[in-house]
C-alpha positions as CSV (number, residue, x, y, z in Angstrom):
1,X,71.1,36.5,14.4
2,X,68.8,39.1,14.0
3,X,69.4,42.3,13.0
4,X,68.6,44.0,16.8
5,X,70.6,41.3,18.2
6,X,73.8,41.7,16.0
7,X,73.2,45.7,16.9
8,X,73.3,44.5,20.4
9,X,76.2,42.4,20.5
10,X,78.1,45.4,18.5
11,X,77.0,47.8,21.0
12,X,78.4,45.7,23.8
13,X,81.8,45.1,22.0
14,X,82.0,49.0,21.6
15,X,82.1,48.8,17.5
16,X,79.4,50.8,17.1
17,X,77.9,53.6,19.8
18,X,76.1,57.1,20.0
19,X,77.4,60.1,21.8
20,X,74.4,60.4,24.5
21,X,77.2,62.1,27.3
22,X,78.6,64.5,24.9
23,X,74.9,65.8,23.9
24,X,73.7,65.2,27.2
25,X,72.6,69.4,26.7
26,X,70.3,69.0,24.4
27,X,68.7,65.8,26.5
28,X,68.8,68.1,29.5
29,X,66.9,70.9,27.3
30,X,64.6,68.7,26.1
31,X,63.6,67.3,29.3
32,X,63.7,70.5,31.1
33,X,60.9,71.7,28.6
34,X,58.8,68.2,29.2
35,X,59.1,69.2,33.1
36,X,58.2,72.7,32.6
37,X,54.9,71.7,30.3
38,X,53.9,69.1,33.1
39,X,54.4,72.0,35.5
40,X,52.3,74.2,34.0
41,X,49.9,71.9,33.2
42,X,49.4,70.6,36.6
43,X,49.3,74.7,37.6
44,X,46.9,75.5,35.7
45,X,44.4,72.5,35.0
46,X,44.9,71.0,38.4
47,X,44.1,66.9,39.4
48,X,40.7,65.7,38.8
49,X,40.6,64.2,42.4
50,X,38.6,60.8,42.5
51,X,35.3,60.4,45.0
52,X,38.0,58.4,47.3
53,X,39.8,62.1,47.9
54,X,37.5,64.3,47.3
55,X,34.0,62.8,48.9
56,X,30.8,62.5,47.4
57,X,28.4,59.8,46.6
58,X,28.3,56.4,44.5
59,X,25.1,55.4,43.1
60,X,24.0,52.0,41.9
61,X,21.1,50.9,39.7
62,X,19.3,47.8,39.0
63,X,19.3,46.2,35.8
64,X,17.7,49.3,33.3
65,X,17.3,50.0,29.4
66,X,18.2,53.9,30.7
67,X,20.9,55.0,29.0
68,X,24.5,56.0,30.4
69,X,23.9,59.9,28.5
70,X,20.4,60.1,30.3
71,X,21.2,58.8,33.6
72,X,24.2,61.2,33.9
73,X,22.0,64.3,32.8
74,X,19.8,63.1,35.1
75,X,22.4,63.0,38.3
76,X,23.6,66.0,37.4
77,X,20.7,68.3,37.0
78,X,19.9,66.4,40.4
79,X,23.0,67.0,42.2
80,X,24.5,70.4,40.5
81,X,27.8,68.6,39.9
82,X,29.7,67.0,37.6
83,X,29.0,63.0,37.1
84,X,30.5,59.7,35.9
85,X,28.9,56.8,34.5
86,X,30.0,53.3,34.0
87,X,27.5,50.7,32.6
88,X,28.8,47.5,34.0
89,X,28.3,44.1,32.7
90,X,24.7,43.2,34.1
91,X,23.3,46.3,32.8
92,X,22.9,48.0,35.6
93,X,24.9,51.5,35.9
94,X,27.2,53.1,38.7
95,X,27.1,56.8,38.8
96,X,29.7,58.4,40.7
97,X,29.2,62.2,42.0
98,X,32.0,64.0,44.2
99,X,31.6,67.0,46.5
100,X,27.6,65.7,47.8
101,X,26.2,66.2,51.2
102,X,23.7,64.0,52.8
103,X,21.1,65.8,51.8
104,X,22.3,66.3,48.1
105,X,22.9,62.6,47.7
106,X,19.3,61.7,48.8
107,X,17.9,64.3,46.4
108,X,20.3,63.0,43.9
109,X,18.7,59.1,44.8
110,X,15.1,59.8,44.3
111,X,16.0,61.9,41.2
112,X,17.5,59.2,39.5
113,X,15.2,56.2,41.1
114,X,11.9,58.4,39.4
115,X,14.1,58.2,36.0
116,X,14.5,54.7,36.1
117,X,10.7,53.7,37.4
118,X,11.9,52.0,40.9
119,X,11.5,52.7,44.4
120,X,13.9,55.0,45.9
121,X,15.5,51.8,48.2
122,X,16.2,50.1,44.9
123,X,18.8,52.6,43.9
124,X,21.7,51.7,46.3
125,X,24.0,54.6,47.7
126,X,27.4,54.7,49.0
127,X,28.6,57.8,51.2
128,X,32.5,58.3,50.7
129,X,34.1,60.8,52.9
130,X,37.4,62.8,52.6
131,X,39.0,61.8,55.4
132,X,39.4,58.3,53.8
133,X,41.1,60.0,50.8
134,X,43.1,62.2,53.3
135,X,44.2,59.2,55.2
136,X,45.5,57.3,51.6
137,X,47.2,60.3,50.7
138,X,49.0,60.5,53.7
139,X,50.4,56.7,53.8
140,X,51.0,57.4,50.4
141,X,53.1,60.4,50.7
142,X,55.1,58.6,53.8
143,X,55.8,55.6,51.3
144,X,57.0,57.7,48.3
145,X,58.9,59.7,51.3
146,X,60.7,56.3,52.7
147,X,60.9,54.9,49.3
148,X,62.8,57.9,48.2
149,X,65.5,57.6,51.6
150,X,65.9,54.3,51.0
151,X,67.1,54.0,47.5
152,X,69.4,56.7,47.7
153,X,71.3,55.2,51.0
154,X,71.9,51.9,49.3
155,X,72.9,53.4,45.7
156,X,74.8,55.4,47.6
157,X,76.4,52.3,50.0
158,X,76.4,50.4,46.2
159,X,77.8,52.7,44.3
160,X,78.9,56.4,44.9
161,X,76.7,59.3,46.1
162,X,77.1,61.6,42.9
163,X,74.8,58.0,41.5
164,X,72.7,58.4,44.1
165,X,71.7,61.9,43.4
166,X,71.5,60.9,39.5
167,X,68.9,58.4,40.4
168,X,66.8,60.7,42.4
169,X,66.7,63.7,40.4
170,X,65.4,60.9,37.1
171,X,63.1,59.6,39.4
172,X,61.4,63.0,40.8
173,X,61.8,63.8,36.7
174,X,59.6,60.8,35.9
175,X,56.8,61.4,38.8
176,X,56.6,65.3,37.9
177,X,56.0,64.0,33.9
178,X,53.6,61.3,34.9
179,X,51.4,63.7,37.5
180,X,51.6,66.3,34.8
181,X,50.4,64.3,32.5
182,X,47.4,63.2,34.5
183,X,46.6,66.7,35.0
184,X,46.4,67.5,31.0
185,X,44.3,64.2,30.2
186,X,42.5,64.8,33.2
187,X,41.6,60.9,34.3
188,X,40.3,60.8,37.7
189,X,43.4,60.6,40.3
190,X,42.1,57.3,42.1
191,X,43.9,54.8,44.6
192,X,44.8,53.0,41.4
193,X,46.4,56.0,40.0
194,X,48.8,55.8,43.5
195,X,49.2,52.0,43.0
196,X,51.0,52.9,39.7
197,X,53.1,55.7,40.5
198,X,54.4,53.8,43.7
199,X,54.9,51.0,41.0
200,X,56.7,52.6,38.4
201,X,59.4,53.7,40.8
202,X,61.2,50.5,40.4
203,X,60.8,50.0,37.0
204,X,62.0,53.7,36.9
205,X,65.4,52.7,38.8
206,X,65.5,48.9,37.2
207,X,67.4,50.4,33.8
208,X,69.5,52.9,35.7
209,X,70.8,50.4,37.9
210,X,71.4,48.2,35.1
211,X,73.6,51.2,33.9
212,X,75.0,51.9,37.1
213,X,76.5,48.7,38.1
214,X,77.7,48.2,34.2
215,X,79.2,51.8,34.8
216,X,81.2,50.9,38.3
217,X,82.9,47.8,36.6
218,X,84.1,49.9,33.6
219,X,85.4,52.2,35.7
220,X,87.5,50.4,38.1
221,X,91.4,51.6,38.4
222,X,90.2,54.4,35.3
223,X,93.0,56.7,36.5
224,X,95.7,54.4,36.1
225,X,95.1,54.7,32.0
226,X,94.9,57.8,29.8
227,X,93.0,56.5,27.2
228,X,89.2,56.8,28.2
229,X,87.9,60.4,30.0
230,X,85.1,59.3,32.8
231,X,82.3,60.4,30.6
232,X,83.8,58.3,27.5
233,X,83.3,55.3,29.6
234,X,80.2,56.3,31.0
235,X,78.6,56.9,27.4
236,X,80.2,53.0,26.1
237,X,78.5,51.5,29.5
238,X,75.1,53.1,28.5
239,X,75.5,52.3,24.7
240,X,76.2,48.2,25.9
241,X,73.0,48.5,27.5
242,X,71.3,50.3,25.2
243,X,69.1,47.4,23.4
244,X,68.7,45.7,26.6
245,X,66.7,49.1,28.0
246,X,65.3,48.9,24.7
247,X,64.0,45.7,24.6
248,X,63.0,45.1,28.7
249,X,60.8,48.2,28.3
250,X,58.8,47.2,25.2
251,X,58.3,44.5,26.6
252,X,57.0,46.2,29.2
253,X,55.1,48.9,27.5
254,X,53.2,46.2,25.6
255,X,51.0,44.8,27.9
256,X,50.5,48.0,29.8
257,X,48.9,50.2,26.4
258,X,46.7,46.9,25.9
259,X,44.9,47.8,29.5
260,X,45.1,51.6,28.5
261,X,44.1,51.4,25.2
262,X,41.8,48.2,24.7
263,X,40.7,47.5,28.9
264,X,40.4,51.2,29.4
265,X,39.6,52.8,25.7
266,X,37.3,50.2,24.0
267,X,35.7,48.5,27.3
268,X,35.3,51.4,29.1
269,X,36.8,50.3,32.8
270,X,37.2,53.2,34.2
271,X,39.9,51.5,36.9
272,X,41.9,50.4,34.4
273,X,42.5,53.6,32.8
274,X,43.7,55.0,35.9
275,X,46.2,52.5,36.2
276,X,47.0,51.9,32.9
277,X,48.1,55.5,32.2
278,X,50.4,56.0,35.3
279,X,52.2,52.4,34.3
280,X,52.2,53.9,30.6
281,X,53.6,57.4,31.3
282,X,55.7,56.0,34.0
283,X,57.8,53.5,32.2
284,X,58.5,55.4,28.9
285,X,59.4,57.9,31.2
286,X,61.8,55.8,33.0
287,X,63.3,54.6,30.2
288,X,64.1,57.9,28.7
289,X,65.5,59.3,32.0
290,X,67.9,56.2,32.8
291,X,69.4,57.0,28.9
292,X,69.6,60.4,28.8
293,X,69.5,61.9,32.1
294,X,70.5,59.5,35.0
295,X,74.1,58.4,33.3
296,X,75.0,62.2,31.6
297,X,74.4,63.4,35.2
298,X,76.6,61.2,36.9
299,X,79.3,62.1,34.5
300,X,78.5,65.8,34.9
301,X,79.3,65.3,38.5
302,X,82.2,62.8,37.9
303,X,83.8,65.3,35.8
304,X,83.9,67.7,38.8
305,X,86.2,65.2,40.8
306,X,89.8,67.0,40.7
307,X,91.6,63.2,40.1
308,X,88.5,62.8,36.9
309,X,89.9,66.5,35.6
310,X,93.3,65.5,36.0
311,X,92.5,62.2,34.0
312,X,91.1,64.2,31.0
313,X,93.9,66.7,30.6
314,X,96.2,63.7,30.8
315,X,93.8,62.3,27.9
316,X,94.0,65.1,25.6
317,X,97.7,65.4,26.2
318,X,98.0,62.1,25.0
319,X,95.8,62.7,21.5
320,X,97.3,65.6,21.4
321,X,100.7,64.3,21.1
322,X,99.4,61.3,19.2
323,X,98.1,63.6,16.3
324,X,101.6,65.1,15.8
325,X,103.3,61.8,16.1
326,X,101.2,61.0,13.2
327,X,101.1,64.0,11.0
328,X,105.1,63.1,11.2
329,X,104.7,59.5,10.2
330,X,105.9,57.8,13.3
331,X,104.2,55.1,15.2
332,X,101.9,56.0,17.9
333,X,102.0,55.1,21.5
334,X,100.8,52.0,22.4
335,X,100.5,51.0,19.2
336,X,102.3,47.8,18.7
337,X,101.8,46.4,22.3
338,X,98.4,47.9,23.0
339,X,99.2,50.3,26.3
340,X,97.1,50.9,29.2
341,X,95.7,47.2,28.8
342,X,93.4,48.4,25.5
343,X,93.2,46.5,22.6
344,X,94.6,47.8,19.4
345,X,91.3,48.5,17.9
346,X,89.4,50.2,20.5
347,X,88.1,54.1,19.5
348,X,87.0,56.4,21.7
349,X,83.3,55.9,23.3
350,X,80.8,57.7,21.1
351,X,81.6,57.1,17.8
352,X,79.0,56.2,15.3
353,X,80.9,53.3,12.8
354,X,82.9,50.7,12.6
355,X,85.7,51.0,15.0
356,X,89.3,51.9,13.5
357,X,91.4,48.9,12.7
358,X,95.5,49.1,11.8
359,X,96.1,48.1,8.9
360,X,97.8,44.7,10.6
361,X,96.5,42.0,12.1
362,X,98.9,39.7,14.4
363,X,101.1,37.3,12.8
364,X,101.9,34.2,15.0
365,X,101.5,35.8,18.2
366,X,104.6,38.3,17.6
367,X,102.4,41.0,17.7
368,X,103.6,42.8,14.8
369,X,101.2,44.6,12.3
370,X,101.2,43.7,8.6
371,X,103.1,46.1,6.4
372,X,105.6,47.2,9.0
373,X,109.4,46.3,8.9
374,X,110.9,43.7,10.7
């Protein structure tokens, strides 16, 4: 077995394990500072709004040795705004110019039809308006809007409310990271761009439900034991599904930064960066929220539950009383017939190691540890 697979397989038996609930500060710190960059990116930089949202015209030539630099000087001394070229495979170019009126774009034609030696009907042109961008953004919006309803009702019919809310703050976390990232690279916000950040939604929730559901079975009749606080049991759910995120989203990551970086870097498609890098951002971001937000946020809230702050002081009475019963030398409770329905061996969730063993190990199904009197 491999060396990520045996870490798995430990990880799921609860032998090894990382405290992600008990720092679940310093995850809320760092993400709060992620959230507050994309913020003030987005304030102060703003979306560069595609031709589909914010008008304008698209240009395309026939096949020309004119390069990409000279056409788009050429548009934009033309047209007095900003424009993008794309050389496509029959080398012929599609400029792109937002914010032109009629009369603009026709200057804008003829400009770049004398550069190129052809008649003026030779260079075709495309009029977008903003009311098709309007009209996207809006069924966009009500999508994202539904969407949003939607999950929350069935985690909350599924599983509890308190996951429900988890779930919706990570995912609002990973679409305020992902838009505030667009707005400090500053790639075009295009239809694509909404194509991915409807589509990273479910891979957003895919690992927290993962979590979620592992979390509800662990969990079951939890007050009936004194062994295990809530967020101990949350943190060994999310640590037996730890290489499973792990792996699902590199998996996932992989093909995606081969669009961003070799489609949309090296080739220069200008569509596939704009999806590319909403997938990208998207799914690390989604990964990292269903880890270290989603699951210490649902034990936050657990914890608040009178019946889950009864269970811990009944927990720590227990150590507490366990510590002095073995500063005195005698046997703990629940050592010899393994209380509460635990095995012998189990630590609490969150240690990093090999899990405590007893010195015995049973002897003909008597149950009796080695070195102890008969």
């Amino acid at each position: 077995m491999s060396r990520l697979g045996s870490l798995g397989a430990r990880l799921y038996r609860g032998e090894v394990g990382y405290d992600f609930v008990g720092k679940r500060k310093i995850w809320y710190g760092i993400s709060i500072l992620i959230t507050i960059t994309a913020i003030v990116g987005l304030a102060v930089r703003g979306l560069n709004m595609g031709i589909e949202f914010s008008g304008g015209a698209v240009f395309t030539t026939p096949k020309t040795a004119v390069t990409s630099a000279q056409a788009r000087q050429t548009a934009q001394d033309a047209s007095g705004h900003t424009a993008v070229v794309q050389k496509l495979g029959n080398d012929t170019l599609r400029i792109q110019v937002s914010d032109l009126t009629p009369d603009q774009s026709r200057k804008t034609q003829q400009a770049l039809a004398k550069k190129l030696g052809v008649d003026t009907d030779k260079v075709n042109t495309d009029i977008v308006g903003p009311s098709w961008g309007d009209q996207i953004a809006n069924k966009a919006w009500w999508g994202l809007g539904i969407f949003m309803v939607l999950v929350v009702i069935y985690l909350a019919i599924a599983f509890e409310w308190r996951m429900a809310v988890a779930a919706l703050i990570a995912l609002v976390h990973d679409l305020t990271i992902t838009v505030g990232v667009y707005a400090l690279v500053g790639f075009e916000v295009t239809p694509g761009t909404v194509i991915g950040l409807l589509t990273i939604l479910g891979y957003s929730l895919y690992d927290t439900v993962v979590v979620f559901d592992g979390l509800k079975e662990s969990s079951k009749d939890l007050t009936k034991q004194t062994r295990f606080t809530y967020s101990e049991i949350a943190n060994r759910s999310l640590n037996s599904t730890l290489v499973r995120s792990i792996n699902t989203t590199v998996v996932a990551l992989l093909p995606v930064a081969g669009l961003l970086f070799i489609g949309g870097g090296f080739l220069g498609a200008g569509m596939l960066n704009d999806i590319s890098l909403a997938l990208f951002v998207g799914l690390a971001a989604g990964a990292y929220s269903s880890i270290f937000i989603a699951t210490p946020l649902v034990a936050d809230l657990k914890e608040r539950d009178p019946q889950m702050q009864a269970l811990a002081k009944r927990v720590r009475a227990r150590r507490a009383g366990e510590a002095a019963k073995a500063d005195s030398g005698e046997p703990r409770d629940g050592e010899e017939h393994g209380e509460d329905g635990e095995p012998q061996d189990a630590a609490p969730a969150g240690v990093v190691g090999q899990r405590g063993r007893t010195d015995g190990r049973n002897r003909g199904g008597r149950g009796r540890s080695q070195g102890r009197r008969r």
